[in-house]
ROLUMMAR-103092 format. One record per residue (C-alpha): residue number from 1; residue in one letter; x negated, y negated, z. Coordinates in nm, 4 decimals, always signed. Example, Ala and Ser with C-alpha at 12.3 -4.5 7.8 and 13.67 -1.06 7.14 Angstrom:
<recs>
@pos 1&code A&east -1.2300&north +0.4500&up +0.7800
@pos 2&code S&east -1.3670&north +0.1060&up +0.7140
</recs>
This chain:
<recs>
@pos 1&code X&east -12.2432&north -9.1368&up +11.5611
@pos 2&code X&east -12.2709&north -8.7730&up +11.6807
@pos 3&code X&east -12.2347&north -8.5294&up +11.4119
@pos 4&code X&east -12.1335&north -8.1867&up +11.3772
@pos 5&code X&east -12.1237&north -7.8456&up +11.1815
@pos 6&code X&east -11.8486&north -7.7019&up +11.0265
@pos 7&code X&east -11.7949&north -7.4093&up +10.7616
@pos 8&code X&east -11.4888&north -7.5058&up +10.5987
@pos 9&code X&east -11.3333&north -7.1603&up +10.4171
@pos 10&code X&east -11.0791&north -7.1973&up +10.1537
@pos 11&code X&east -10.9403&north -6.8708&up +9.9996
@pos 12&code X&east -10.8102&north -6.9629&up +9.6601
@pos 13&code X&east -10.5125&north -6.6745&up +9.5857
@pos 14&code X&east -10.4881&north -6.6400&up +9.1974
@pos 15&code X&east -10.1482&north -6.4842&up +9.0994
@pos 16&code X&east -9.9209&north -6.4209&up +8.8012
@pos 17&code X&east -9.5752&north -6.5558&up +9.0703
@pos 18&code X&east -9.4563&north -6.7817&up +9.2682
@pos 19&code X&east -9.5194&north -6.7129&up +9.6142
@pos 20&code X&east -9.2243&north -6.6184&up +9.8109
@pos 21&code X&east -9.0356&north -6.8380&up +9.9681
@pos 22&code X&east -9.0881&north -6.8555&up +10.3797
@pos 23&code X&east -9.0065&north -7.0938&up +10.6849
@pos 24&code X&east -9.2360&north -7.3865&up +10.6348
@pos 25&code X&east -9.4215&north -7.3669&up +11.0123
@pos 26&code X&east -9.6922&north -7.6203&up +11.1196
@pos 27&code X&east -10.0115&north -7.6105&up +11.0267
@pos 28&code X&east -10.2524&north -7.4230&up +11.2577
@pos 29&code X&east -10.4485&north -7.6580&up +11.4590
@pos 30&code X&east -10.7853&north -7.5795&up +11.7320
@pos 31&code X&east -10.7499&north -7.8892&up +11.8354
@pos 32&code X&east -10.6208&north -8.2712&up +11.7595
@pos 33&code X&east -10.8243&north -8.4611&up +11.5514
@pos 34&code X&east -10.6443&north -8.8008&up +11.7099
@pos 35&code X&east -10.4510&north -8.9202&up +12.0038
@pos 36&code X&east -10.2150&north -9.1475&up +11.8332
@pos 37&code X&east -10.0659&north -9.2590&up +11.4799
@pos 38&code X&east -9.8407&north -9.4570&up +11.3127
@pos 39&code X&east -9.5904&north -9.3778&up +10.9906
@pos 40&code X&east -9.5639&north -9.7443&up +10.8541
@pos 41&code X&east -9.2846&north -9.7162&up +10.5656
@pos 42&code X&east -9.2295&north -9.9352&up +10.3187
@pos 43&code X&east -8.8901&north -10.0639&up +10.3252
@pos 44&code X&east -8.8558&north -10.3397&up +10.0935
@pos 45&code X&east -8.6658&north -10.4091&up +9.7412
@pos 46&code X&east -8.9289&north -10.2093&up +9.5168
@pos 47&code X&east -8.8999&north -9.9380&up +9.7232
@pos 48&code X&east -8.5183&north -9.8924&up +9.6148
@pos 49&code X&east -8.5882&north -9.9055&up +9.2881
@pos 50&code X&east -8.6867&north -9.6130&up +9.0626
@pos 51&code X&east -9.0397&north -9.5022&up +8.9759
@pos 52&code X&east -9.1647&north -9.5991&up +8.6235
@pos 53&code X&east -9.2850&north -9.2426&up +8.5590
@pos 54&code X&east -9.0913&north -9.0079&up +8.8260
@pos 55&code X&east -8.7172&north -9.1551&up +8.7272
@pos 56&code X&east -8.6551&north -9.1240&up +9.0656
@pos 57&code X&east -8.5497&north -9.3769&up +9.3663
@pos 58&code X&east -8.9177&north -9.4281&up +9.5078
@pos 59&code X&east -8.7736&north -9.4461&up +9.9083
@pos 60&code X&east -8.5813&north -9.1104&up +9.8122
@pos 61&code X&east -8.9148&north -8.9467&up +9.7048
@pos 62&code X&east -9.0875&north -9.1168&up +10.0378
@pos 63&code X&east -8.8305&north -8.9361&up +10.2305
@pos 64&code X&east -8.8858&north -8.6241&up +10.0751
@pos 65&code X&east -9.2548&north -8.6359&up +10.0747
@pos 66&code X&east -9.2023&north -8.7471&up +10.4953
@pos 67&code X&east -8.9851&north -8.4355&up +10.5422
@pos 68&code X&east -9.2538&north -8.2101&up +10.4294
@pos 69&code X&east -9.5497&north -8.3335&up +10.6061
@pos 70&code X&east -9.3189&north -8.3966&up +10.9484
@pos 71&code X&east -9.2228&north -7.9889&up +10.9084
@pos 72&code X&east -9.6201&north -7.8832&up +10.8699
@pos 73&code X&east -9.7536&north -8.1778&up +11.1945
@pos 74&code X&east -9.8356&north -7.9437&up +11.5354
@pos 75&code X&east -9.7422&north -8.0511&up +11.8370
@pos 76&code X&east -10.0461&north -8.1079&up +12.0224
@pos 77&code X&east -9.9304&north -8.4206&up +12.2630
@pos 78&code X&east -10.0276&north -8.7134&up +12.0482
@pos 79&code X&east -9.8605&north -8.9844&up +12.0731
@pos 80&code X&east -9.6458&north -9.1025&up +11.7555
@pos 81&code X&east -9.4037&north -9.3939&up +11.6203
@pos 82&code X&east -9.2261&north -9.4530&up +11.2836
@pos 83&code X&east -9.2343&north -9.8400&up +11.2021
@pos 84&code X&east -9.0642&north -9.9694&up +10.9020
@pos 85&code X&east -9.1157&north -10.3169&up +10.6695
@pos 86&code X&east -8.9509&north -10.5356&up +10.4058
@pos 87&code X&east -8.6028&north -10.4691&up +10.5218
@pos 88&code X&east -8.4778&north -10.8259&up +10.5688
@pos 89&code X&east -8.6474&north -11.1985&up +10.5139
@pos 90&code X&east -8.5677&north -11.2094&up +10.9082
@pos 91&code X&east -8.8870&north -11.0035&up +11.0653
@pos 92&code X&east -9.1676&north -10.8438&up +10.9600
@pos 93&code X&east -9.1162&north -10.4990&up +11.0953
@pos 94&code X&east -8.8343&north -10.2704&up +11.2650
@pos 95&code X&east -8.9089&north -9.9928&up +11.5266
@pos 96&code X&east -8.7479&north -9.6770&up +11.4272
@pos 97&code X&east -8.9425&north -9.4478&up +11.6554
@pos 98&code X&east -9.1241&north -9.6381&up +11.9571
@pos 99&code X&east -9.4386&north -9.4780&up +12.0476
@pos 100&code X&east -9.4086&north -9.1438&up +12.2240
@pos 101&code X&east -9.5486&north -8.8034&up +12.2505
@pos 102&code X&east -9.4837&north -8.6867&up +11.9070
@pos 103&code X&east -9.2017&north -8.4810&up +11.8666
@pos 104&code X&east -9.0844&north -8.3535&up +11.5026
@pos 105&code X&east -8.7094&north -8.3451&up +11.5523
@pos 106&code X&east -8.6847&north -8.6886&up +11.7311
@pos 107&code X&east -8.9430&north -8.8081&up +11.4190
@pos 108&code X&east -8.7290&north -8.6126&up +11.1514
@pos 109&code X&east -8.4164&north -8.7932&up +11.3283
@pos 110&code X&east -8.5629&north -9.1633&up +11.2263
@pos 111&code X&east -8.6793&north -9.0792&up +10.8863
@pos 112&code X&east -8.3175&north -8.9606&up +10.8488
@pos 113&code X&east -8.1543&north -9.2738&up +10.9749
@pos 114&code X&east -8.3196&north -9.4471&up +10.6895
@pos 115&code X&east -8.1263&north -9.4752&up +10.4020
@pos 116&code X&east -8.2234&north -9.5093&up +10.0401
@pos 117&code X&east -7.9468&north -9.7468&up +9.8261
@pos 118&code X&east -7.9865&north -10.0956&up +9.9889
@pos 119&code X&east -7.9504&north -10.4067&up +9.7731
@pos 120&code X&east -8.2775&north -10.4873&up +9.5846
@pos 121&code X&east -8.2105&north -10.8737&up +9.5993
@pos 122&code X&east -8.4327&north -11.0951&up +9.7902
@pos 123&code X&east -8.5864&north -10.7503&up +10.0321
@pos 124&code X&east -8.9293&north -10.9066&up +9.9082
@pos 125&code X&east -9.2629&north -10.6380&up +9.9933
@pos 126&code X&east -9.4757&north -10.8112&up +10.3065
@pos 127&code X&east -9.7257&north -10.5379&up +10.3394
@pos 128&code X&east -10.0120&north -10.7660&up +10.4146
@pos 129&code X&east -9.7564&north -10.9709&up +10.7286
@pos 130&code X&east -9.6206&north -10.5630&up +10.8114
@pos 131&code X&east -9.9604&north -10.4766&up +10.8635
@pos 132&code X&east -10.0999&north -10.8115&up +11.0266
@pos 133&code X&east -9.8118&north -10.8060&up +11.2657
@pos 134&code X&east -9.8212&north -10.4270&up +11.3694
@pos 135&code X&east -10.2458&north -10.5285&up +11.4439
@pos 136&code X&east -10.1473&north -10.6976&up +11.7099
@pos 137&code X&east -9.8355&north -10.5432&up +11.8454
@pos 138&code X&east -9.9240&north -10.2634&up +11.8261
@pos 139&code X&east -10.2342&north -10.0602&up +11.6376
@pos 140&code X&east -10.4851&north -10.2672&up +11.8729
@pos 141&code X&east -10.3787&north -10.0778&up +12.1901
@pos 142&code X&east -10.3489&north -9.7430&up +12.0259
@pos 143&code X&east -10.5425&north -9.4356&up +12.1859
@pos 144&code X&east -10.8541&north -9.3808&up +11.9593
@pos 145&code X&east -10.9322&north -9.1728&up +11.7215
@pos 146&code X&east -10.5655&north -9.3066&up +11.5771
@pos 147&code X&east -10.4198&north -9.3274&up +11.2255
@pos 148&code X&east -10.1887&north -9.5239&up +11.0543
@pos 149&code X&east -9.9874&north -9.3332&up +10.7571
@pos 150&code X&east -9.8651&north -9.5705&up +10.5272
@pos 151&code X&east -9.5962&north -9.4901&up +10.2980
@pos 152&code X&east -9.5498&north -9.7485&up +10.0129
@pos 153&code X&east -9.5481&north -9.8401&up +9.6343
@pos 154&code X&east -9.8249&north -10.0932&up +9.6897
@pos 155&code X&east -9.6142&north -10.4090&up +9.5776
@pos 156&code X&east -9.7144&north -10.7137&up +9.7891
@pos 157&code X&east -9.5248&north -10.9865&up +9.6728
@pos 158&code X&east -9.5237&north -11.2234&up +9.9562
@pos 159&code X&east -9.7239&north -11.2868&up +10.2584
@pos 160&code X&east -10.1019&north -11.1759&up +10.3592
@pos 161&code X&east -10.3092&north -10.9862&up +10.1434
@pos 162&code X&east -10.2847&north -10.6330&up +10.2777
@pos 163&code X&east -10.6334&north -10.5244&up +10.2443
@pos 164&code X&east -10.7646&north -10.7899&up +10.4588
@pos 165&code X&east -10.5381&north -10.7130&up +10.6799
@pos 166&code X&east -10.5998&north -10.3656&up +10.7109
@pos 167&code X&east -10.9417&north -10.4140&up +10.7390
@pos 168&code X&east -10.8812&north -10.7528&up +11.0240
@pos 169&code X&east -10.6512&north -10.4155&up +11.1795
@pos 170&code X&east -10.9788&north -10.2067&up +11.1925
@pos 171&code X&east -11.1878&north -10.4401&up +11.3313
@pos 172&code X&east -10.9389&north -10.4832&up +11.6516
@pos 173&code X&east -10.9268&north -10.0589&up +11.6809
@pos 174&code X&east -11.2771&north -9.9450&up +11.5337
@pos 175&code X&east -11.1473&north -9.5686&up +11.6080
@pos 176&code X&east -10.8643&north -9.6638&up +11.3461
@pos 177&code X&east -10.7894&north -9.4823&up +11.0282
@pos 178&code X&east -10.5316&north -9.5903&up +10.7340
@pos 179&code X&east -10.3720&north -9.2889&up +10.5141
@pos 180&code X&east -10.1935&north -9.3676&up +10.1772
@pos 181&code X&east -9.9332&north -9.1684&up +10.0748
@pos 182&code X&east -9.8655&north -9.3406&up +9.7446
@pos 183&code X&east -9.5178&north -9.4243&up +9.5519
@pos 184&code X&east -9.7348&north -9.6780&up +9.3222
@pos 185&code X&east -9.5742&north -9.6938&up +8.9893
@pos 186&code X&east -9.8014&north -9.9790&up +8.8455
@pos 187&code X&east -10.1957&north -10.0323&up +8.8013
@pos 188&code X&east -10.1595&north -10.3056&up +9.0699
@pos 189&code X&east -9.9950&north -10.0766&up +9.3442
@pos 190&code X&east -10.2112&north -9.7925&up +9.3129
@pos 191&code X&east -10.5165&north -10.0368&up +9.3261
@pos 192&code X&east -10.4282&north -10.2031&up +9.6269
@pos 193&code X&east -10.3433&north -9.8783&up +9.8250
@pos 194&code X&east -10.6323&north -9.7255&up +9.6796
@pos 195&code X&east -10.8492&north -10.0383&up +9.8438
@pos 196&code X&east -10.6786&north -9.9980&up +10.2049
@pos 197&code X&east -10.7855&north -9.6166&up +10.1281
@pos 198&code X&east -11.1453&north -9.7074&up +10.1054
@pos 199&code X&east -11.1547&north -9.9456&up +10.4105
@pos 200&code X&east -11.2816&north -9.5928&up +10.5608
@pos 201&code X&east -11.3411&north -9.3370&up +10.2488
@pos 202&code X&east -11.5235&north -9.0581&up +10.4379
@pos 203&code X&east -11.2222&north -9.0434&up +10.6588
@pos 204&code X&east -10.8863&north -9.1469&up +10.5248
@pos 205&code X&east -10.6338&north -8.9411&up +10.2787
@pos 206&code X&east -10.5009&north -9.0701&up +9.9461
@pos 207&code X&east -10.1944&north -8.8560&up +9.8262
@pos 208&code X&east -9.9187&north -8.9015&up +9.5983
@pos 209&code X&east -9.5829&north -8.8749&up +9.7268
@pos 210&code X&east -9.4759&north -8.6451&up +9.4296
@pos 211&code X&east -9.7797&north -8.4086&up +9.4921
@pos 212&code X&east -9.6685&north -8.4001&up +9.8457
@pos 213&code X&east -9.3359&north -8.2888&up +9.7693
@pos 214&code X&east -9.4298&north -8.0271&up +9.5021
@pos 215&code X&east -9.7390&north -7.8380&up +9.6291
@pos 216&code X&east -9.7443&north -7.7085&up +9.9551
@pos 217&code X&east -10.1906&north -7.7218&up +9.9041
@pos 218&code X&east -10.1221&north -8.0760&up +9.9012
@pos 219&code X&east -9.8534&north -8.0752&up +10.2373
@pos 220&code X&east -10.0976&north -7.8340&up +10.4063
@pos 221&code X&east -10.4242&north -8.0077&up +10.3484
@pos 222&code X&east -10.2972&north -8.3075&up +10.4001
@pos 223&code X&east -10.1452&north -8.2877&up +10.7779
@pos 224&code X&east -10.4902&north -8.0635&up +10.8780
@pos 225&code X&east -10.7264&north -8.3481&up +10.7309
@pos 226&code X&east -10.5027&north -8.6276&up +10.9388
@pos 227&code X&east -10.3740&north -8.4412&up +11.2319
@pos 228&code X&east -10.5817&north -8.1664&up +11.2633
@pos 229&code X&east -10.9929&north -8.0679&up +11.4344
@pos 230&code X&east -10.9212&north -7.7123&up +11.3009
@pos 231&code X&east -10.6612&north -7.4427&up +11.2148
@pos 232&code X&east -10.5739&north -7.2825&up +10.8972
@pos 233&code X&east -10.4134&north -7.4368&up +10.5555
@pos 234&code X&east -10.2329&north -7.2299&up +10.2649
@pos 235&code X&east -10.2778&north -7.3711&up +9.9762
@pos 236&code X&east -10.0742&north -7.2214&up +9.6845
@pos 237&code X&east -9.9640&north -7.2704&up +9.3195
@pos 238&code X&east -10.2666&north -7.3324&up +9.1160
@pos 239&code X&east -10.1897&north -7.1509&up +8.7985
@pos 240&code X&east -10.4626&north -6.9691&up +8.5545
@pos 241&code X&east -10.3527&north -6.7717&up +8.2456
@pos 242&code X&east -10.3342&north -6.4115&up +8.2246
@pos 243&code X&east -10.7253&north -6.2910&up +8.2351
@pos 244&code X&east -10.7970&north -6.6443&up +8.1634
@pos 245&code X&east -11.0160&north -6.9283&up +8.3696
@pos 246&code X&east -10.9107&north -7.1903&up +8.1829
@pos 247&code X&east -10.7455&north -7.4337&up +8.4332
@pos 248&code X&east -10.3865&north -7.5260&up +8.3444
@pos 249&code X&east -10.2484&north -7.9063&up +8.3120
@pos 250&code X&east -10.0261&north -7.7749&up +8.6309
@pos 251&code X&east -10.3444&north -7.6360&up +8.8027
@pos 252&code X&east -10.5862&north -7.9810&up +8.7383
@pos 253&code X&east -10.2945&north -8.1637&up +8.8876
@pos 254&code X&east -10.3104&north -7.9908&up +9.1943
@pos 255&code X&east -10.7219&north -7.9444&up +9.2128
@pos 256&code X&east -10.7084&north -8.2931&up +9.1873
@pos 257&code X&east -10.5890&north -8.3392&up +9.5049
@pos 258&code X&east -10.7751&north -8.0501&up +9.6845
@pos 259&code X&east -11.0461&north -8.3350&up +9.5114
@pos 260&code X&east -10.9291&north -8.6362&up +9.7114
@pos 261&code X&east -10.8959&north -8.4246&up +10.0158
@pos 262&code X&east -11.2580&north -8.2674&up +9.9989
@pos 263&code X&east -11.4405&north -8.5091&up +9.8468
@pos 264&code X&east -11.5056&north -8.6845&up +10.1897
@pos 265&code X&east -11.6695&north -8.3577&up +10.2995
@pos 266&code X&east -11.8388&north -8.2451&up +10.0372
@pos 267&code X&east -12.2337&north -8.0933&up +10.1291
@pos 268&code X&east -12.2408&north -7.7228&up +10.0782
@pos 269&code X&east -11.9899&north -7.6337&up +9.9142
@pos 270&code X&east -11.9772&north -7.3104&up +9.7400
@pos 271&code X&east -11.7417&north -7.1454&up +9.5097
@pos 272&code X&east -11.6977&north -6.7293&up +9.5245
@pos 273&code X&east -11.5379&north -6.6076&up +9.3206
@pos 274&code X&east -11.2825&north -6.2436&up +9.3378
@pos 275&code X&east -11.0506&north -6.0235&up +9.1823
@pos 276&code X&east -10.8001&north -5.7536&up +9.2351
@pos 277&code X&east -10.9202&north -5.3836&up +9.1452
@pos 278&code X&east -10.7598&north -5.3431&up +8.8052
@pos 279&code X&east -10.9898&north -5.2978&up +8.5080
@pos 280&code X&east -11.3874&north -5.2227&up +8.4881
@pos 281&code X&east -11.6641&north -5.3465&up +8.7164
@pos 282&code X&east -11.8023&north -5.5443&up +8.4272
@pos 283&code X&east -11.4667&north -5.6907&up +8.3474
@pos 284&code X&east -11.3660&north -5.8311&up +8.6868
@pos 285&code X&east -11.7760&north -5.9280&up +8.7473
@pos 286&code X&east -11.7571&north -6.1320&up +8.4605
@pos 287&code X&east -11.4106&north -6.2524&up +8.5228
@pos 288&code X&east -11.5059&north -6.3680&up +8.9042
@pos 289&code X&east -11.8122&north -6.5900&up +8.7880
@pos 290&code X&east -11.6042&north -6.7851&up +8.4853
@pos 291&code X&east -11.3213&north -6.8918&up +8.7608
@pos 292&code X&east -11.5637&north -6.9634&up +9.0586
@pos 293&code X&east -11.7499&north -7.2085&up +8.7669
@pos 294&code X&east -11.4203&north -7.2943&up +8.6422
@pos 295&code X&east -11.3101&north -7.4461&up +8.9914
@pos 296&code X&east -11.6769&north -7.5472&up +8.9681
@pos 297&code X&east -11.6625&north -7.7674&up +8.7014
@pos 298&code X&east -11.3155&north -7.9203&up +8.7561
@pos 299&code X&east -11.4581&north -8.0899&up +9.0955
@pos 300&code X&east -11.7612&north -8.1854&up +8.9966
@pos 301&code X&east -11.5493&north -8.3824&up +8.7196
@pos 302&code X&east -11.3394&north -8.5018&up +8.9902
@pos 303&code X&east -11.6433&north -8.6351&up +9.1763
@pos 304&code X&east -11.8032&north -8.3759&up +9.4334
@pos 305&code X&east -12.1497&north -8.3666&up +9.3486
@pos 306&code X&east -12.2814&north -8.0629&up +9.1353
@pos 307&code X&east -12.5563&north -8.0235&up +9.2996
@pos 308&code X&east -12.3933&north -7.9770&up +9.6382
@pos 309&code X&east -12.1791&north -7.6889&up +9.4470
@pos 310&code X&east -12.2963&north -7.2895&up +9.4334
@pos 311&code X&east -12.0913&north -7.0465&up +9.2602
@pos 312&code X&east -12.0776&north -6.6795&up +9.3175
@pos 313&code X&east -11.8871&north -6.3887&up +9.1744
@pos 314&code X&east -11.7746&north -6.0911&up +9.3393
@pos 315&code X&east -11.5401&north -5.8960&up +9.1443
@pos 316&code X&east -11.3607&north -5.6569&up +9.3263
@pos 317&code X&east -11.6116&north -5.5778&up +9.5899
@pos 318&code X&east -11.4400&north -5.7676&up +9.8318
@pos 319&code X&east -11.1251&north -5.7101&up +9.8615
@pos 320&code X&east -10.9234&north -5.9125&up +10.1329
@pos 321&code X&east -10.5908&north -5.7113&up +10.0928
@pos 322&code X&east -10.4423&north -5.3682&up +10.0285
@pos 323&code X&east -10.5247&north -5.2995&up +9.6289
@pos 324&code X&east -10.2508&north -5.0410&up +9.6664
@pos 325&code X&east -10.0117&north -5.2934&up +9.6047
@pos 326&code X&east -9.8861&north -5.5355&up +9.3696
@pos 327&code X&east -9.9063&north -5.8013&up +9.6309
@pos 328&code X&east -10.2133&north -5.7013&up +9.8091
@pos 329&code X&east -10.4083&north -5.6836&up +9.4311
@pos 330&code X&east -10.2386&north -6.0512&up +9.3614
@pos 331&code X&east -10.3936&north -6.1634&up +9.6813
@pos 332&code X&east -10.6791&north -6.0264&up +9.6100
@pos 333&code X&east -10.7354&north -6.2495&up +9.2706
@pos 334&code X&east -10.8977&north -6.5033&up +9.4466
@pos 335&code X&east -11.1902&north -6.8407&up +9.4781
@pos 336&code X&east -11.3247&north -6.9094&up +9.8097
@pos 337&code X&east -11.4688&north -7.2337&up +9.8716
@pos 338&code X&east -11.7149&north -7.2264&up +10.1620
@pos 339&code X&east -11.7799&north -7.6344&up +10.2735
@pos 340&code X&east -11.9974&north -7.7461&up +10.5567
@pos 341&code X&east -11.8621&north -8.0576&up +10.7169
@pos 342&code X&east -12.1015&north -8.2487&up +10.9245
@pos 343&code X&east -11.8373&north -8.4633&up +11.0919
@pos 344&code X&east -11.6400&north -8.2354&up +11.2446
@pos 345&code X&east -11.6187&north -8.0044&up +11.5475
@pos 346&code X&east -11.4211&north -7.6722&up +11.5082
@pos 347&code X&east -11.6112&north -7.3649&up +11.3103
@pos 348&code X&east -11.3298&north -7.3115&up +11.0279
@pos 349&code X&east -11.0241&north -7.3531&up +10.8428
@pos 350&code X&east -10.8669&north -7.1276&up +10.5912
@pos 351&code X&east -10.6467&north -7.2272&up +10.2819
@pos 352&code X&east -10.5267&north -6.9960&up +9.9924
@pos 353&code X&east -10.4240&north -7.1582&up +9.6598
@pos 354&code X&east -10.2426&north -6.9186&up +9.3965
@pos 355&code X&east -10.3814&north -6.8778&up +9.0697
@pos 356&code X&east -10.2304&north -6.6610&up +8.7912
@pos 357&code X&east -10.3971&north -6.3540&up +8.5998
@pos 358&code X&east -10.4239&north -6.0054&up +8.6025
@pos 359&code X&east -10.7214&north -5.9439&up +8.7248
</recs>
């Protein structure tokens, strides 16, 4: 398979707030990475229950986490459908969206018409039939490069086993590509999502629903790495303490993801790292080099190779924004994480993740 170069920039932001609030607008996009995709939601029992560890219904969190990837998809004339499981004993699946030219208030429409407080008794969890059926019906005769986005807890408690029949769905549609965007609540669940996952590894996305919903990093990155062959991603909310490059509990949970969505793509990557103008040129030197190895160290831990990773530190010698202000110098405290990516063809992509810390 033809390969290509990319340099893929990420501008980590580190900052002592929360960024401001602003219109959530699609990600910026060169090009579409596919020409067709499926969301395949999990509509069964389990998902009406609540999740073990979130306390929350698990379809009210899939709606949620839906929302905020539908707002950030571009419309780049794709073709789209929203396909649902597990809702009666009396057929495998249920249109909701046919397939059509993707549009995001006709797709927002059907993820709205699905409600979130049906009975629990006897909606038994066919993923493994949902999937088998759909290979047929409909994922066969999809436009390649395609995708299918499934949306589930990873119960199956009745039918085909799903992983076989993701991979029997590959085999039809070699361009093919199954995303996970995980409500698992139990060792099981996460396993067998995480096994449809790794049907493809160097291509498909594993994200949790709750990561989805919280962290627009996670939101961003993950409609570029599915929809997207280019643009830009913002990537915000990673937290350091003040002068600090310790990474906080809040911070590893979101640099694990930025993990899972890099670690596909992960030859020549290097860490730079900045800061804002305050304090001495020995001070913010030093500084710089402890967070780019900081960020260094936390995804090597998380599986990208160390000895694909460089770090540099910068300082404040170059400065990206205005130092003359309080945002500009909070901009300004920054990692950039430059990745070539030999399997795809656009020249960059840009994402900023805030960090706090004064310097």
């Amino acid at each position: 398979m033809k390969r290509f170069s990319l340099l893929f920039l990420v501008t980590v932001m580190l900052t002592a707030f929360a960024a401001s609030a602003a219109a959530i607008q699609p990600v910026e996009c060169k090009q579409a990475r596919i020409q067709s995709f499926d969301f395949l939601l999990d509509y069964s029992g389990s998902m009406m229950m609540f999740h073990k560890q979130l306390a929350e219904n698990k379809f009210k969190l899939a709606k949620a986490a839906l929302k905020r990837v539908n707002d950030r998809i571009p419309e780049l004339g794709y073709t789209g459908s929203v396909n649902i499981f597990g809702a009666s004993t009396v057929s495998r699946t249920r249109t909701i969206v046919p397939q059509q030219t993707y549009n995001r208030a006709v797709f927002q429409k059907g993820f709205d018409s699905l409600g979130a407080t049906y009975e629990v008794f006897a909606r038994l969890t066919p993923l493994g039939d949902a999937i088998q059926s759909l290979a047929g019906s409909v994922y066969a005769g999809l436009p390649s490069p395609s995708a299918v986005i499934l949306v589930s807890d990873g119960e199956s408690n009745r039918g085909a086993d799903p992983v076989a029949a993701a991979q029997a769905a590959i085999s039809a549609n070699p361009g093919l590509v199954f995303h996970v965007i995980s409500l698992a609540d139990s060792p099981k669940g996460e396993a067998v999502l995480e096994a449809i996952a790794n049907l493809k590894p160097r291509e498909s996305v594993f994200v949790r629903a709750q990561n989805l919903i919280d962290h627009d990093i996670v939101a961003d990155g993950f409609v570029t790495e599915v929809f997207c062959a280019g643009g830009s991603l913002e990537l915000r909310s990673i937290q350091f303490a003040l002068g600090s490059a310790v990474i906080t509990n809040e911070s590893a949970a979101i640099l694990n993801e930025v993990a899972n969505i890099l670690r596909s793509h992960r030859t020549g990557v290097v860490v730079n790292g900045h800061t804002c103008i305050l304090g001495s040129d020995q001070l913010n030197q030093g500084l710089s080099e402890r967070r780019a190895a900081s960020v260094k160290a936390y995804l090597v831990k998380k599986g990208i190779p160390a000895g694909s990773i460089t770090t540099h530190g910068f300082g404040k010698t170059q400065p990206r924004y205005d130092n003359g202000t309080e945002d500009g110098r909070r901009l300004n405290r920054r990692v950039e994480i430059d990745l070539n990516r030999p399997d795809v063809d656009f020249n960059y992509r840009k994402a900023d993740v805030d960090f706090s810390g004064k310097m």
